[in-house]
LUMBA-43410 format. One record per residue (C-alpha): x, y, z. Coordinates in pm, whole numbers, plus 32768, in hexadecimal, padded with zeros to 4 digits. Layout:
! LUMBA-43410
     xx     yy     zz
      X      Y      Z
...
***
This chain:
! LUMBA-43410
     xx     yy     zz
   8000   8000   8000
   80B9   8139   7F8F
   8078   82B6   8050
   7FAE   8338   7F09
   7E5C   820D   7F4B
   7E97   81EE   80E6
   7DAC   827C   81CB
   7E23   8396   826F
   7DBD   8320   83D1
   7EB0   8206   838A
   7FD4   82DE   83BA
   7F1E   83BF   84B3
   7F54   82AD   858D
   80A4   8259   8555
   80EA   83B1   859D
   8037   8398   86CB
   80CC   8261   8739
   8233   82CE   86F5
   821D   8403   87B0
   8177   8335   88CF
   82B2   823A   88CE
   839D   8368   88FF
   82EC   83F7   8A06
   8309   82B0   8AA4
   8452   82D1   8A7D
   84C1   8420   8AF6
   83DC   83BA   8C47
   846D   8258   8CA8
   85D4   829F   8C19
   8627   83C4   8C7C
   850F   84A8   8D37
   84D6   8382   8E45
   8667   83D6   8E97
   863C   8545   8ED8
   8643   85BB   9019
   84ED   8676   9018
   84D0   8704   917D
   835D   8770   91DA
   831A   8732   9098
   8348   85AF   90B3
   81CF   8530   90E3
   81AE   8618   8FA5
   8285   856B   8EF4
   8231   840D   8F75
   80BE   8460   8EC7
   8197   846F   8D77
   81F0   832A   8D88
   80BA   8282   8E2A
   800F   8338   8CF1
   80C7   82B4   8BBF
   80D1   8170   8C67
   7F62   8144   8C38
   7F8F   8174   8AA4
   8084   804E   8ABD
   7F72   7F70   8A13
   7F58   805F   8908
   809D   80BC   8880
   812E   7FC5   87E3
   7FE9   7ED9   87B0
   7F4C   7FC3   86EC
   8095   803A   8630
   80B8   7E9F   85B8
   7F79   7EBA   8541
   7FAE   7FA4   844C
   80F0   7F29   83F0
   804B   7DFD   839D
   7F3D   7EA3   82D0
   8071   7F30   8215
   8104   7E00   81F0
   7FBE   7CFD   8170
   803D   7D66   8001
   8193   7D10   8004
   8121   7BA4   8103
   800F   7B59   7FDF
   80C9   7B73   7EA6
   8146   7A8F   7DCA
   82AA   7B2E   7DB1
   8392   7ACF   7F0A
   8488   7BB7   7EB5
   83B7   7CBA   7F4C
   839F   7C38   808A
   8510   7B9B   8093
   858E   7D17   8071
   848D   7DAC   816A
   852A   7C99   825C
   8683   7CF4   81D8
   8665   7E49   8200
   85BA   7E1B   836B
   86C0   7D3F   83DF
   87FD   7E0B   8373
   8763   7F46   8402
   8731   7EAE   8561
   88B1   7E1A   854E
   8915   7F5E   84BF
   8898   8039   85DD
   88D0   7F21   86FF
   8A2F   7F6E   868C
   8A2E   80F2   8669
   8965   8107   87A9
   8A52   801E   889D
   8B76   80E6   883D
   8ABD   825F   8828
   8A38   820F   8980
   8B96   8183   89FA
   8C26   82BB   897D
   8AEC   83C0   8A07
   8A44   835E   8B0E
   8AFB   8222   8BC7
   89F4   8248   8CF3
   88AB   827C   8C0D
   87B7   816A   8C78
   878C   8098   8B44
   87FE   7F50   8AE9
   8928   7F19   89F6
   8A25   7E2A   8A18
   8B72   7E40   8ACA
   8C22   7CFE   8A0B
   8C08   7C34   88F1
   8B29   7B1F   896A
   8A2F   7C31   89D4
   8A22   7CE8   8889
   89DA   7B8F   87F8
   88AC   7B29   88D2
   8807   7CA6   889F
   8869   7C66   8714
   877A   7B38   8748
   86E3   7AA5   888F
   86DE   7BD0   8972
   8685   7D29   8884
   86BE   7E95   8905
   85D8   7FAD   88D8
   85F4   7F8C   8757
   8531   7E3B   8770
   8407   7EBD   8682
   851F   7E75   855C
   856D   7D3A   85CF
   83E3   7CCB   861B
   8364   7D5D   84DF
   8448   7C9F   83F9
   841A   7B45   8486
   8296   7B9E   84A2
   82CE   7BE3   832E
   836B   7A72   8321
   823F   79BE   83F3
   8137   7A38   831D
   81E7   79F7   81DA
   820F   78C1   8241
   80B3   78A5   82AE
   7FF1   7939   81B9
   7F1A   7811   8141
   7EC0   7781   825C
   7D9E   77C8   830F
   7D55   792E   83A3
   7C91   789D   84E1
   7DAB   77A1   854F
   7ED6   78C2   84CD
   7E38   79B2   85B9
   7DEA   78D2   86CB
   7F44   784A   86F7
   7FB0   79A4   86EB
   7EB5   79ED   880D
   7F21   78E5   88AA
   8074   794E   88CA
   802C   7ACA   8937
   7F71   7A56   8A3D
   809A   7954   8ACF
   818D   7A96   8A9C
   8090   7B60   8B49
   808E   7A93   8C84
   8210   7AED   8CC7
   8291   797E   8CB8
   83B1   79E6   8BE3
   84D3   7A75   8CBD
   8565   7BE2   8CA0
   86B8   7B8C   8C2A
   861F   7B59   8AB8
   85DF   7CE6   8A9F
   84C9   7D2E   89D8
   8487   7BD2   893D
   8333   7BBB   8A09
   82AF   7CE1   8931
   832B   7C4E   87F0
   825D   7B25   8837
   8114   7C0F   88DA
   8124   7CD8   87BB
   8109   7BE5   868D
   7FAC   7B8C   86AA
   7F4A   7D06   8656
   8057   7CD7   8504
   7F7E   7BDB   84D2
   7E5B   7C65   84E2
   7EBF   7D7C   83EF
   7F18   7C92   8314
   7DFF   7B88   8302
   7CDB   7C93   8359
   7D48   7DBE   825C
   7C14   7DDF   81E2
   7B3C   7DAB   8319
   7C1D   7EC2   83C2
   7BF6   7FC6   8290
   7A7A   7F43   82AC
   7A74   7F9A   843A
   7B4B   80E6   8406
   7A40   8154   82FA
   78F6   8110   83F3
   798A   81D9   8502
   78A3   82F2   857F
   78B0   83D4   86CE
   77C3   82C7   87A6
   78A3   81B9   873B
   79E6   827B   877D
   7986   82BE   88D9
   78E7   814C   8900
   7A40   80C9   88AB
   7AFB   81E1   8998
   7A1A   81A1   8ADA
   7A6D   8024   8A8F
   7BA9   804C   8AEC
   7BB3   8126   8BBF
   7AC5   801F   8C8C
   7BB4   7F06   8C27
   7CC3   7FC3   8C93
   7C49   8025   8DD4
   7BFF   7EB8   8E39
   7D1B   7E17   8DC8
   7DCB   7F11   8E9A
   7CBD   7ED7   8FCF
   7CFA   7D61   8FA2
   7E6C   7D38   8F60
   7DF9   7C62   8E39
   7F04   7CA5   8D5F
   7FC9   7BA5   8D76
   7E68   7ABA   8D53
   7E3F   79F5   8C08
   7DD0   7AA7   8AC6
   7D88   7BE2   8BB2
   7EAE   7CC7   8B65
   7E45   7C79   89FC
   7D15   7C89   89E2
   7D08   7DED   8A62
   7E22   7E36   8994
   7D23   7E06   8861
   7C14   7EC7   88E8
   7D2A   801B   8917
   7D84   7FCA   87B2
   7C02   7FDE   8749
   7BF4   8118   8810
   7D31   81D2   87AF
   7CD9   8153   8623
   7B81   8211   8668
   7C11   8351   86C6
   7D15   835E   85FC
   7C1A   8329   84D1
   7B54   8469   855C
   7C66   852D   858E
   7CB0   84DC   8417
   7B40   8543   83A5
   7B14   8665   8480
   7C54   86FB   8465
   7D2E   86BF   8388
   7DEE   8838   839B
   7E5E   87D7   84F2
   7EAA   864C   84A6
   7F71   86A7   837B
   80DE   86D3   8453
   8046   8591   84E3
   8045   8502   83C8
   81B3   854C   835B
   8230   84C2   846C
   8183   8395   843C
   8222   8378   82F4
   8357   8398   8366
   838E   82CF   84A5
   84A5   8225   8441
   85C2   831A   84A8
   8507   837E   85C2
   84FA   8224   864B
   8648   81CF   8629
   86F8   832A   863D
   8630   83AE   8786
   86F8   82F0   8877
   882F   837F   8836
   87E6   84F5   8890
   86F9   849F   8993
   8857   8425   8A3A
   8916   8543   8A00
   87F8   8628   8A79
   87E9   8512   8BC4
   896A   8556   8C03
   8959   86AD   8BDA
   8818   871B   8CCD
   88AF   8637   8DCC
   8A1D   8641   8DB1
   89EE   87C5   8DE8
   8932   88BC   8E91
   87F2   88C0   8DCE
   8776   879E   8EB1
   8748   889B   8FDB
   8677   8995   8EEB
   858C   8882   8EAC
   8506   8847   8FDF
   83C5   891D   8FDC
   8240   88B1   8F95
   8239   897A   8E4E
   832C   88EE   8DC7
   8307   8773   8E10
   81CD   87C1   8D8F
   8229   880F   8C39
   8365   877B   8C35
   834C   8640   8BAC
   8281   86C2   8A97
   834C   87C1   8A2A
   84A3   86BB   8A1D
   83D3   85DC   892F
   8394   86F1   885F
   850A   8748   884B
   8563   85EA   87FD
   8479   85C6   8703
   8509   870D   8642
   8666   86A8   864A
   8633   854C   85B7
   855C   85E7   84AC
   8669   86D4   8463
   878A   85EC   8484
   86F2   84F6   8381
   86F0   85D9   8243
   882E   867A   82C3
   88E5   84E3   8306
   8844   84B0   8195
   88DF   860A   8104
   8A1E   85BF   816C
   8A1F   8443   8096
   89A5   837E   81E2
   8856   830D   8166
   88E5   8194   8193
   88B9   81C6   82F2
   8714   8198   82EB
   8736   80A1   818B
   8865   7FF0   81BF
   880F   7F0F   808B
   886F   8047   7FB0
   89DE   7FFB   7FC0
   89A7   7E92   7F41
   8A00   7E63   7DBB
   88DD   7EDF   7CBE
   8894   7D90   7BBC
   8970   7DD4   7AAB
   88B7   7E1B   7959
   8944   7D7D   7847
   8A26   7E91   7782
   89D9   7F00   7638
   8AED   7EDC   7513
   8BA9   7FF1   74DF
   8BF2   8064   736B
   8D60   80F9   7332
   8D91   8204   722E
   8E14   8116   7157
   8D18   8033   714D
   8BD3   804D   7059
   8AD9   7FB4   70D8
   89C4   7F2D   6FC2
   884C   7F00   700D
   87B8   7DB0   7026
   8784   7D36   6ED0
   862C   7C8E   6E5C
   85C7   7C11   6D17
   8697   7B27   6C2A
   87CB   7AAD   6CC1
   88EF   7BA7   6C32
   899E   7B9C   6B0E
   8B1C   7AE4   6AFC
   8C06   7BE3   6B57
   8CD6   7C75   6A94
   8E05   7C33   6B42
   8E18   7B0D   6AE1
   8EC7   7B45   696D
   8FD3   7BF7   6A8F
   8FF4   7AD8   6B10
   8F99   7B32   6C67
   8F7C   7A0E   6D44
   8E0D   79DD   6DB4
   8E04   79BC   6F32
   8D08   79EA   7032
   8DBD   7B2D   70B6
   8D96   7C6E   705F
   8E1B   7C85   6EF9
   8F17   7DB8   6EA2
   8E92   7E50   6D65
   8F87   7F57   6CD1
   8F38   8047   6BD4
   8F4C   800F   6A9B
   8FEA   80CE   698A
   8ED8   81AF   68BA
   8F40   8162   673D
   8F15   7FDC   678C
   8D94   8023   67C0
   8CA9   80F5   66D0
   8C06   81F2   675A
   8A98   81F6   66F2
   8967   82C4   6799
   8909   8192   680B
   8A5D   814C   68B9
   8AB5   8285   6935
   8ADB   82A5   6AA8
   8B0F   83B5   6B9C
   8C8C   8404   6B9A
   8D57   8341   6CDA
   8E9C   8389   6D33
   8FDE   82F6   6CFC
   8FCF   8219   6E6E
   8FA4   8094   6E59
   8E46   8045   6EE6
   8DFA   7F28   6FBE
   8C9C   7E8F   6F74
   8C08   7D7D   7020
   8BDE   7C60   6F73
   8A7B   7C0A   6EDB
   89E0   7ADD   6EFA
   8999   79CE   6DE4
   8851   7968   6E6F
   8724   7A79   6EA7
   8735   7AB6   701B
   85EA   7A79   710D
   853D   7B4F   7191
   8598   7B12   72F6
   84AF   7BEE   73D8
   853A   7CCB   74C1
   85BA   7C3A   7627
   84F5   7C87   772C
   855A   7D84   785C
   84E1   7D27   79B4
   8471   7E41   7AD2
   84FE   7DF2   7C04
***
């Protein structure tokens, strides 16, 4: 699905959901750490807040993706989803790399993982992924429903459910990073995938009663999930995780409809996400060892400003990644967001190249031509090109009908024509990768 025939609300909520992961960010990596004073509870609230979108984010982010996706999963060409996995899987090893040694070199103390010797950079390359794990989820969910494409959508989805709801219970243990949400998460891919139309079909039918149906929902789910302590219950964590993606889908749709003025720098971040995801981590650590390496930290701790804080450092992280990208792209380091660009184009075959002292004749049709006259020379007749050399004007009468355009005195190489009428071979045909 390309940006011209996409919904709009489609990248509405990517933008959304992008913006929502870095503000997750700034609070748990680096506002948690500041020392807020009075402000604290303030800035507890922060954190208590996003927490509550945590079955949002990313669900409903997969979702899309897997909308996205259903063309490139369905067709009848692999190559498109071999170098959507490609690309996926070099950008996560790409920026594992950059970011273990940018973070090393920053911010030593900024709370994130990365690894601190080689047999830890391998398990977060595979077993155990960092805070890039979307990459490294969204190709292999690219590789499951490939390779699941013609079986059954009920028993696809099912085991898929299945599995979100054994990750959801917390039986796997926290040394694998992220790996729980890469298996949560796939179920929503899934969904994208196997449902497209059924999800454009639901995104079309959404009105204002619906909208706030679906928000209420959760909000109720929420609340007694939280009242129970049922997350960790079977299916639960999931199943609420679907009804926030219904509801933030709704809004996002409205927001879309009703106004689409204010969506629209929504909407270009949502088309661009890429370079925020994977670029927004570095200055958020910079920014972290500046504000409490020095005395900014003290300045901070007032109501007003734990108030706004957090909003206002997502903002600025957003901007510089948005800038940096052209700018990293300007300066001949596009490979660094499509590192399949410095792979070797297919060579095309190459077309012959015609020297100045070579004639070359058209194809000849008809009767096959005449014996040449070479031979009373006594040329020899070979399959090569055949040297014909000019011949003396008294030997030859000149007639109107022989007369010729004048050539100069230089030998001229023609190619040899052939004793047989040539076919008609059609031309060869050219590919589109």
């Amino acid at each position: 699905m390309n940006r011209r025939s996409r919904a709009g609300w489609a990248d509405l909520a990517k933008g959304i959901c992008i913006i929502l992961v870095i503000l997750w960010h700034v609070i748990t990596k680096h506002a948690h750490f500041v020392d807020w004073g009075p402000a604290q509870g303030l800035a507890s609230l922060w954190a208590v807040s996003s927490a509550q979108l945590l079955p949002l984010r990313m669900p409903l982010f997969f979702l899309i993706s897997g909308v996205f996706a259903a063309g490139a999963v369905f067709s009848a060409d692999w190559s498109r989803t071999r170098r959507r996995m490609a690309l996926l899987f070099s950008l996560y090893a790409l920026w594992l790399t950059i970011q273990t040694f940018a973070l090393w070199a920053i911010a030593p103390d900024f709370d994130t993982a990365r690894a601190h010797n080689v047999l830890e950079y391998l398990a977060e390359l595979t077993i155990s992924p960092t805070n890039l794990w979307y990459l490294l989820a969204l190709g292999w969910y690219l590789a499951i429903a490939r390779a699941t494409r013609n079986a059954p959508a009920p028993l696809v989805l099912g085991a898929a459910f299945a599995a979100a709801a054994v990750a959801g219970t917390g039986i796997l243990p926290d040394g694998l990073g992220n790996l729980w949400q890469v298996i949560q998460n796939l179920v929503f891919f899934l969904v994208g995938v196997r449902l497209r139309d059924l999800v454009t079909r639901v995104a079309g039918s959404v009105g204002v009663w619906k909208a706030l149906a679906a928000g209420a929902a959760f909000a109720v789910g929420l609340g007694a999930v939280g009242y129970l302590d049922a997350r960790a219950w079977f299916g639960v964590w999931t199943l609420l995780c679907l009804a926030a993606v219904y509801a933030g889908l709704s809004w996002c749709v409205l927001f879309d409809r009703w106004l689409p003025r204010a969506s629209s720098p929504l909407l270009r971040i949502g088309r661009n996400t890429l370079p925020i995801y994977v670029l927004h981590m570095l200055p958020l650590a910079a920014i972290d060892r500046v504000v409490r390496g020095t005395g900014i930290e003290d300045a901070l701790a007032n109501h007003p400003t734990a108030l706004g804080y957090p909003v206002v450092l997502t903002a600025l992280v957003i901007a510089i990644c948005t800038l940096l990208h052209p700018l990293l792209d300007r300066i001949g380091r596009g490979f660094l967001f499509n590192p399949l660009v410095v792979l070797p184009a297919k060579a095309e075959p190459a077309a012959p190249k015609s020297i100045d002292a070579t004639l070359q004749l058209p194809r000849q049709f008809g009767n096959p031509p005449a014996p040449s006259p070479l031979r009373s020379y006594g040329q020899p007749m070979s399959d090569a090109t055949v040297l014909l050399t000019r011949r003396p004007r008294g030997l030859v009468k000149q007639t109107p009908e022989t007369v010729r355009p004048p050539v100069d005195d230089r030998t001229l190489l023609l190619p040899r024509q052939p004793r047989t009428p040539p076919r008609d071979d059609p031309p060869p045909a050219v590919g589109n990768e």
